[in-house]
C-alpha positions as CSV (number, residue, x, y, z in Angstrom):
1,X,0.0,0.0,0.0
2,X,1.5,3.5,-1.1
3,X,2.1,5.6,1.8
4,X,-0.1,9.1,1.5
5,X,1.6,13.0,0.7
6,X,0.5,16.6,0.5
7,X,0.3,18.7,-1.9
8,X,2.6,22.2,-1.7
9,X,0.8,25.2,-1.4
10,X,-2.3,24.2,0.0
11,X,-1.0,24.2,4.0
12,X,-2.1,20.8,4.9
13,X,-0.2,18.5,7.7
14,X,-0.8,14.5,6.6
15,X,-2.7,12.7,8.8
16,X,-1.8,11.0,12.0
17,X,-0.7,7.6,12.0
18,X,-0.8,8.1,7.6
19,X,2.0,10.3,7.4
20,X,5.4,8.8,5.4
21,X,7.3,10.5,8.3
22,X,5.2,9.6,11.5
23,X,4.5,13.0,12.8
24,X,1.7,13.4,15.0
25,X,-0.9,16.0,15.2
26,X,0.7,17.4,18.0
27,X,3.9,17.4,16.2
28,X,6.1,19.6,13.8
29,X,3.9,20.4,10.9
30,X,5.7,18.7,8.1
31,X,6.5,21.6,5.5
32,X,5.6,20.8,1.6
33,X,6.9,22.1,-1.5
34,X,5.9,21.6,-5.4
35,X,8.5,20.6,-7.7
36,X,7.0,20.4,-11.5
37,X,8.0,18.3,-14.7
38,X,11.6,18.7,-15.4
39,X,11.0,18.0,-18.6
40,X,8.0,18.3,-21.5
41,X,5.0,16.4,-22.1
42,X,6.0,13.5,-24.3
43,X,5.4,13.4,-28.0
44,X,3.1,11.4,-30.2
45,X,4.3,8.2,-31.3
46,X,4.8,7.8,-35.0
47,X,5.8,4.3,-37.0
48,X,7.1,3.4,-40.0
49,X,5.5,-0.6,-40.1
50,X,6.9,-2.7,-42.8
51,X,4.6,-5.1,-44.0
52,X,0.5,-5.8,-44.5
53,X,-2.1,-3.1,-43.3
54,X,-4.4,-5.6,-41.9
55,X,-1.5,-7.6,-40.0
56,X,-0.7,-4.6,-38.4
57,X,-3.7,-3.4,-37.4
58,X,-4.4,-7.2,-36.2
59,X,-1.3,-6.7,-34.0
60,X,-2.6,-3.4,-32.5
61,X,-5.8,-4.2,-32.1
62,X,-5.0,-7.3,-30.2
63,X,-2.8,-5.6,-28.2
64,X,-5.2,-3.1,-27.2
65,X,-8.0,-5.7,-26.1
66,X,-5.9,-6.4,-22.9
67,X,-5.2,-4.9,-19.6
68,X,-5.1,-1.7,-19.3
69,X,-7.2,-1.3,-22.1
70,X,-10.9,-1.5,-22.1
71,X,-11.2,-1.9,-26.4
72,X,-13.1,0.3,-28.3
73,X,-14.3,0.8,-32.0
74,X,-12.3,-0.3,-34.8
75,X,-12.3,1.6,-38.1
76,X,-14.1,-1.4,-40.5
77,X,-11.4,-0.1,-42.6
78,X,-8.7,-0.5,-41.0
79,X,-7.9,3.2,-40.4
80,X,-8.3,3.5,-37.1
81,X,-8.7,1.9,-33.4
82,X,-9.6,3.3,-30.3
83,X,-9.3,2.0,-26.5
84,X,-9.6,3.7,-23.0
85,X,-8.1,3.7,-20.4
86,X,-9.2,4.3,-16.7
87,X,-7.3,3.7,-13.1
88,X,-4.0,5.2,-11.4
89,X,-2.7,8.3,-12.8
90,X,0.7,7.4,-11.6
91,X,2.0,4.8,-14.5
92,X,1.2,7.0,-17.3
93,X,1.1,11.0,-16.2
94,X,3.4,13.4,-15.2
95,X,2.5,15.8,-12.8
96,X,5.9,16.4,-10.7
97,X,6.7,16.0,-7.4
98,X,6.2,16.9,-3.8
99,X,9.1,17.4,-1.6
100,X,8.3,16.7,2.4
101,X,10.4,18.7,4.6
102,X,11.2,17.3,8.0
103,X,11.1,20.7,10.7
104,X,14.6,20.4,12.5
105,X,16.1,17.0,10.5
106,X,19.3,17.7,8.8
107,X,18.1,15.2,6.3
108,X,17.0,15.4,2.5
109,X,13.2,15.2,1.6
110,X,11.2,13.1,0.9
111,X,10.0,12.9,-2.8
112,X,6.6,11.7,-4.0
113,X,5.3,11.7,-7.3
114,X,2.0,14.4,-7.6
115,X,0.4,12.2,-9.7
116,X,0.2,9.1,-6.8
117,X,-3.6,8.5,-7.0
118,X,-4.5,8.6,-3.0
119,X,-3.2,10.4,-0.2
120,X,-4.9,11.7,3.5
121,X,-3.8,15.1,4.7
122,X,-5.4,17.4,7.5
123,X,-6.8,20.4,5.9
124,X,-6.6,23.9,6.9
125,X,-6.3,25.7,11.1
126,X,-8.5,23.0,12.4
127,X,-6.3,20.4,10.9
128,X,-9.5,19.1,9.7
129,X,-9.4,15.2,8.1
130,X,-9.4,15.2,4.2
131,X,-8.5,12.5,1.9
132,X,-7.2,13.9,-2.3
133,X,-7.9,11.6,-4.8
134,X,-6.9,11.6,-8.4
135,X,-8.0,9.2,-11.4
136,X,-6.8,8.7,-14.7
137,X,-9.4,8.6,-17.9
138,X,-7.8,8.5,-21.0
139,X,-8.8,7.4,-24.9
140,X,-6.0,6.2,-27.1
141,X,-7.1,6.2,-30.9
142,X,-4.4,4.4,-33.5
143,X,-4.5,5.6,-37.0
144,X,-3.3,3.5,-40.1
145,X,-2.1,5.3,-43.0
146,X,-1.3,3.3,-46.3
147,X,2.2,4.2,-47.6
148,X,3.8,2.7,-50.4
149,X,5.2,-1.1,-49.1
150,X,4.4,-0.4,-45.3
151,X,1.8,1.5,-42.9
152,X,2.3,4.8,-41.0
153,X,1.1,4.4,-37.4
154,X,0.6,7.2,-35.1
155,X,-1.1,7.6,-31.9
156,X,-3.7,10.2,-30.5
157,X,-4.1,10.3,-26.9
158,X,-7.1,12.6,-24.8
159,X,-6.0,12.5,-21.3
160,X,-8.6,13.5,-18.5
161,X,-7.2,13.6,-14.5
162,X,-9.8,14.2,-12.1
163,X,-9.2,15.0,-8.6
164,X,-12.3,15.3,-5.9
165,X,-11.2,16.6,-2.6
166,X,-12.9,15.2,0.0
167,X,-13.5,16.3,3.5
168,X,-14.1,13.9,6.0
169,X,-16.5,13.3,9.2
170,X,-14.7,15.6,11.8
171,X,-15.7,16.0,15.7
172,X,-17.2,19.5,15.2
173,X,-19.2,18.1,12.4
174,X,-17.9,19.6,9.5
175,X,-17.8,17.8,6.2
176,X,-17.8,19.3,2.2
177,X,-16.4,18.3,-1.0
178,X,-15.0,20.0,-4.0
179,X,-13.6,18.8,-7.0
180,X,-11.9,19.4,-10.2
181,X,-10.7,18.2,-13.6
182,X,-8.2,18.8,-16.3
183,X,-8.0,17.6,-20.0
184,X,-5.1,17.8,-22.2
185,X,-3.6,15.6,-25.3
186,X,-0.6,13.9,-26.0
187,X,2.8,16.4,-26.3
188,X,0.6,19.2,-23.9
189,X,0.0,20.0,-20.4
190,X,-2.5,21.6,-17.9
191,X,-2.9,22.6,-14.9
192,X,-4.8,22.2,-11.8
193,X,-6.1,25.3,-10.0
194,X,-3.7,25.0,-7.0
195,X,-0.8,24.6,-9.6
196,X,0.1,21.4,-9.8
197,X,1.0,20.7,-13.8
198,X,0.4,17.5,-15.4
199,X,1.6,15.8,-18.9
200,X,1.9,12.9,-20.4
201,X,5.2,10.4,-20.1
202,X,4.2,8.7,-22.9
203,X,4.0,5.0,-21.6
204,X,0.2,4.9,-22.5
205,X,0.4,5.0,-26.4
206,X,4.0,2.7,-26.1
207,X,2.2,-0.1,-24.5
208,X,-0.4,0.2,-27.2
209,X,2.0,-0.1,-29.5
210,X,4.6,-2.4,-27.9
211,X,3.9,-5.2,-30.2
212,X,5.5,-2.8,-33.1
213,X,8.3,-1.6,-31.0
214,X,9.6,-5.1,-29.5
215,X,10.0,-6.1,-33.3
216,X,11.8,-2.8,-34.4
217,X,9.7,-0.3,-35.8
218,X,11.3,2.5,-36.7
219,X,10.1,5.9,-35.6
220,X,9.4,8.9,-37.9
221,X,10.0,12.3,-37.3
């Protein structure tokens, strides 16, 4: 089980007994800071496939009818196929990282990725319980292009995060929920209200493709 982080710029202290560090709520307050990508959203895949149109899209296809996919509509013409795609964020997005300061250890921080899908933090002056979610839907469409003696493949990928933030039960009572969502495509990025910026890493569309790559396909530009 992944242990749970913060989010910088929001002033939240992680939950007792959840915390990566072990802090109490009587404790230091465990300070957070925001690191984004160091480097762009990845690029669409593009492949030059020697061969038959149809065994390649056979290949594809195939692929793309097992986990993580959940298959889609095929082009009756062999132009196109689409799957989705919907669970952790973590595997196939890139939103950064969150650096967990220890108060008073002379020790590096700890470094969590932004995009790990569940984590419990206590919200606001009344360190009030709150638990941050974020999912993953994306929809991967393939495209088949003739060309003379092989088929150009490239991938288009729509990539929605979502991210409710729930407040739990509380003594005093208090409870509310708020959420928020972001879309963006493959080789873009966006960005959640409280700044934390999220890409692609391009590991979606290469799995859907890995049955290409592992034989050699060679990449366009």
């Amino acid at each position: 089980m992944r242990k749970p982080l913060s989010l910088a710029g929001l002033g939240l202290g992680l939950l007792a007994g959840c915390a990566p560090i072990g802090q109490s709520r009587q404790g230091p307050e465990v300070r957070f800071e925001y690191a984004a990508p160091l480097q762009g959203p990845a690029e669409s895949v593009a492949l030059a496939v020697q061969g038959d149109q149809r065994v390649v899209v056979d290949r594809v296809v195939t692929r793309m009818r097992r986990a993580p996919f959940t298959p889609g509509r095929v082009d009756p013409t062999g132009l196109s196929a689409v799957a989705t795609y919907a669970g952790d964020p973590e595997p196939y997005v890139n939103c950064g990282y969150v650096l967990a300061y220890v108060p008073g250890a002379n020790t590096p921080p700890q470094v969590y990725p932004a995009a790990r899908g569940q984590l419990a933090f206590q919200r606001g002056p009344n360190r009030t319980p709150a638990e941050r979610r974020m999912s993953l839907n994306a929809q991967v469409t393939v495209n088949f292009v003739p060309q003379p003696g092989s088929t150009l493949v490239t991938t288009e990928t729509r990539y929605t995060l979502q991210k409710p933030l729930d407040t739990l039960a509380y003594p005093s009572g208090e409870a509310g929920a708020q959420a928020e969502a972001i879309t963006f495509s493959t080789g873009e990025t966006a960005t959640f209200s409280q700044g934390t910026v999220c890409q692609s890493n391009g590991q979606l569309e290469r799995q859907a493709l890995e049955s290409l790559l592992s034989e050699g396909a060679s990449a366009t530009p």
